[in-house]
C-alpha positions in Angstrom: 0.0 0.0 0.0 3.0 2.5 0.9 4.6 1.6 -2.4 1.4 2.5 -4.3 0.8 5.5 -2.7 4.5 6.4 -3.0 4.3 6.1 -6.9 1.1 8.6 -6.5 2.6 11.2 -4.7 5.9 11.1 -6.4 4.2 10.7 -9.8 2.2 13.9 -8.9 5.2 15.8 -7.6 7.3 15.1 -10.8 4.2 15.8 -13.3 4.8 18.9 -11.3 8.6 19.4 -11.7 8.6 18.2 -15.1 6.0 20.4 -16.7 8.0 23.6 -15.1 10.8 22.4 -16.4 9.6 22.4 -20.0 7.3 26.0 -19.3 10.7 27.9 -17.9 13.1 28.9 -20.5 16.1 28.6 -17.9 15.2 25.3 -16.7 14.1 24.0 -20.1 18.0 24.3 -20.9 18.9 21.8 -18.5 16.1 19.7 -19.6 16.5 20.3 -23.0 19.6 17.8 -22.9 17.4 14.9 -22.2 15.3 16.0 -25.3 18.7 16.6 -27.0 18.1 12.7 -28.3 17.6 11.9 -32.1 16.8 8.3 -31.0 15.2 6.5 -28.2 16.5 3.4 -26.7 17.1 2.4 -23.0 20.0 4.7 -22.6 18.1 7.7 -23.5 16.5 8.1 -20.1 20.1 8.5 -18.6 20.9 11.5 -21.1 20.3 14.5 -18.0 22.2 17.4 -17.1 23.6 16.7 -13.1 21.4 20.0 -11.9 18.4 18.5 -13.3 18.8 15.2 -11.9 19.3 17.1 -8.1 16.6 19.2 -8.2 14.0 16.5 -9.7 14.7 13.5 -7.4 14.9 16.7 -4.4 11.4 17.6 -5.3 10.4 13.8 -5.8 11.6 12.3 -3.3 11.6 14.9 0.0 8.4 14.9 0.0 8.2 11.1 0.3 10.8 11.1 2.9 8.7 14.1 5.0 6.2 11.8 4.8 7.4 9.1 6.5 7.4 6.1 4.4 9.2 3.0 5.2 12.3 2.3 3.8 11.3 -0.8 2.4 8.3 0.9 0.3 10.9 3.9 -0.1 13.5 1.0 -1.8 11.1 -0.9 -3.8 10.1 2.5 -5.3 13.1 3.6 -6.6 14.3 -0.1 -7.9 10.6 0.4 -9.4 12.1 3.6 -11.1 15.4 2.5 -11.9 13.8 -0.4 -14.4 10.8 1.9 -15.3 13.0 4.7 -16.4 14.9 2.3 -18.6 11.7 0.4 -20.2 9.8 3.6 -20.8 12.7 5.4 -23.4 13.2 1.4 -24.3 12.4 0.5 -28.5 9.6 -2.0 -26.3 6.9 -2.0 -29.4 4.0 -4.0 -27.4 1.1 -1.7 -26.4 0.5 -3.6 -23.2 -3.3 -4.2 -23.1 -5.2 -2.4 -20.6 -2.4 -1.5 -18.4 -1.3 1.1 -21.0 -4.3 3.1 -19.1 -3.0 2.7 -15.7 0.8 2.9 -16.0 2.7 4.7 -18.5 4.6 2.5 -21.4 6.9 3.1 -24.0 4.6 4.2 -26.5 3.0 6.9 -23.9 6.3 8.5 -22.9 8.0 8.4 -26.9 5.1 10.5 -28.0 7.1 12.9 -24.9 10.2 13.0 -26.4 8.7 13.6 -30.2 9.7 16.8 -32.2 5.9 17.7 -32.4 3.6 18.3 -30.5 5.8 19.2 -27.8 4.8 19.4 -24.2 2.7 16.5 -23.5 2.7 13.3 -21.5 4.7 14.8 -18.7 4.0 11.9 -16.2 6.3 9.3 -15.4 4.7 6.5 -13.7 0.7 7.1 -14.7 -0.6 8.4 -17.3 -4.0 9.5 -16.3 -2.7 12.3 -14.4 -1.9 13.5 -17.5 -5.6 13.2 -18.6 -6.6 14.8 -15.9 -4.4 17.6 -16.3 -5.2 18.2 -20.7 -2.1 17.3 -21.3 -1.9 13.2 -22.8 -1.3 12.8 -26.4 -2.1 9.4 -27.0 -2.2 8.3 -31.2 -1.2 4.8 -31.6 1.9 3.7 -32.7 5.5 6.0 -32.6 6.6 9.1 -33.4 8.7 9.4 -36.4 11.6 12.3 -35.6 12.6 12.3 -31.8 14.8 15.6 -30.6 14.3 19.5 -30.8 13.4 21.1 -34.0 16.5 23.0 -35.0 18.8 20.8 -32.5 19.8 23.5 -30.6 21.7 21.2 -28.0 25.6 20.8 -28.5 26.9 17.5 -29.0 29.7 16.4 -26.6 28.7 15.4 -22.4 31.2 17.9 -21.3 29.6 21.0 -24.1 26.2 19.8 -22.7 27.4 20.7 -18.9 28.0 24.1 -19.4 25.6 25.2 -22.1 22.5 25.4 -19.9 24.5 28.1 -17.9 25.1 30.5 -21.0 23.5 33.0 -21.5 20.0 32.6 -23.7 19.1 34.4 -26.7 
């Protein structure tokens, strides 16, 4: 029960960091790194910028922690996360029956990482919050073109580091 409700309030409070990140131009430049990627595959979900990653799991996880979940439903969430993370940015083609409306699968979060539309499917774990919030996008199948139109990202980890903290146009 703790690790349910652990993936709820954890989902809700990165829906929340998440969608900031892409609606504030600053913080879309450290974000923008993960969307750098011209192709998904498992590794994809481990393209982030280190001040992205801090802030995110901060505003995931203290929460979580404040509340005072166990450590045992605290561990099995974030071995939950580890192997979700790497099966959602996964080339997994199955749609997943019914579950696709519960938890979030491949397909769900590609459609996140497509050129267009942009800023949808913000949700990590389920989808339906982003239902309820007017912001799924769910055609069938895969996007086609994965990235940021005009690629404005550098190529290179160590150009990636410091571009977020240029200045912007």
């Amino acid at each position: 029960l703790q690790f349910a409700a652990a993936m709820l309030i954890a989902d809700l409070f990165q829906y929340a960091v998440h969608r900031t990140f892409h609606a504030v131009p600053w913080l879309w430049r450290f974000h923008a790194i993960h969307h750098s990627s011209r192709e998904m595959d498992w590794l994809a979900g481990s393209r982030l910028h280190l001040l992205e990653v801090v802030a995110t799991r901060a505003i995931t996880f203290i929460p979580l922690f404040v509340l005072g979940f166990a450590p045992r439903a605290l561990m099995a969430y974030l071995v939950f996360v580890a192997f979700q993370a790497v099966c959602l940015h996964a080339n997994l083609r199955f749609r997943f029956g019914w579950l696709r409306w519960l938890f979030a699968t491949p397909a769900f979060h590609h459609w996140h990482h497509a050129v267009a539309p942009v800023d949808k499917n913000f949700a990590i774990h389920l989808p339906w919050i982003d239902r309820l919030f007017g912001t799924a996008h769910e055609p069938v199948g895969f996007p086609e073109h994965y990235g940021i139109a005009g690629d404005p990202v550098p190529e290179g980890w160590g150009r990636q580091l410091v571009w977020p903290l240029g200045r912007t146009r």
